[in-house]
N, C-alpha and C positions, 0 to 999 in steps of 0.2 A: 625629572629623573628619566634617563634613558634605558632599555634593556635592549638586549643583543640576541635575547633568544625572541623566539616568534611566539606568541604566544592567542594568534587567529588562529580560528578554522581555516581551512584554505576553501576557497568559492565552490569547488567543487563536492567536498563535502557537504557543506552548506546546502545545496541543489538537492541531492542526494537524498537528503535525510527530511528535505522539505519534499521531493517526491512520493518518499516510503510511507511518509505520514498522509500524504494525499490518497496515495492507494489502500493505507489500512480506512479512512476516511470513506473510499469507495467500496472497499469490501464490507465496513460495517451497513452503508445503504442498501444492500444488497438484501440486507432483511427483508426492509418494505418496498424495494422497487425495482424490480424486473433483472433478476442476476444475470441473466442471459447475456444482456447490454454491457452488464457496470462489468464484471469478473473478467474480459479482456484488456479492458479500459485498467484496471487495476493490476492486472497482470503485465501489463505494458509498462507500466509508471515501477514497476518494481525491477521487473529487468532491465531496464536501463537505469535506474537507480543501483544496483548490483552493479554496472558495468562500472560505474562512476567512482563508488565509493570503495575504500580498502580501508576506513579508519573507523565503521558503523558495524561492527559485527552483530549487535543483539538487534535493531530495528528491524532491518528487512529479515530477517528468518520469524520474525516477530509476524511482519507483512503477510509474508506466504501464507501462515498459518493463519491470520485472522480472514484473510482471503477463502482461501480454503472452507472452514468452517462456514462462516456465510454464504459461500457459494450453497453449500449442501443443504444447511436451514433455510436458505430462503428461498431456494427452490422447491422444498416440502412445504414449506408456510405457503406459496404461491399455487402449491396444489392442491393444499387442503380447502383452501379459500377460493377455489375457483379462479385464481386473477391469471395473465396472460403470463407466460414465462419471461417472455422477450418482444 
């Protein structure tokens, strides 16, 4: 049986949405290991996931925010514990 509608992701989505999950993956690290570093690196991987995508509306606002958040925890967690920022 054949269909005529399309019914893939298109690649670009696909990318996308495997990026945004990279970067929430990077902002959740951000806990235990040096946010200074990872919070551009995840910041990068979202913006240009943003640029890509038109068909993900909940992931990446999802992104920013779990970015965010880590950023700020684990920059206090890093200060309370003595460990290096960056």
């Amino acid at each position: 049986m054949t269909s005529t509608t399309r019914d893939r992701t298109p690649p670009n989505e696909a990318v996308a949405g495997l990026l945004a999950t990279l970067a929430i993956f990077a902002g959740a690290f951000e806990l235990v290991y040096r946010p200074f570093r990872l919070a551009p690196v995840a910041l990068v991987l979202l913006l240009v996931a943003t640029i890509m995508s038109r068909e993900q509306p909940r992931i990446i606002p999802i992104g920013f925010a779990v970015v965010g958040i880590c950023f700020i925890v684990g920059a206090g967690l890093q200060v309370l514990t003595h460990h290096p920022l960056f």
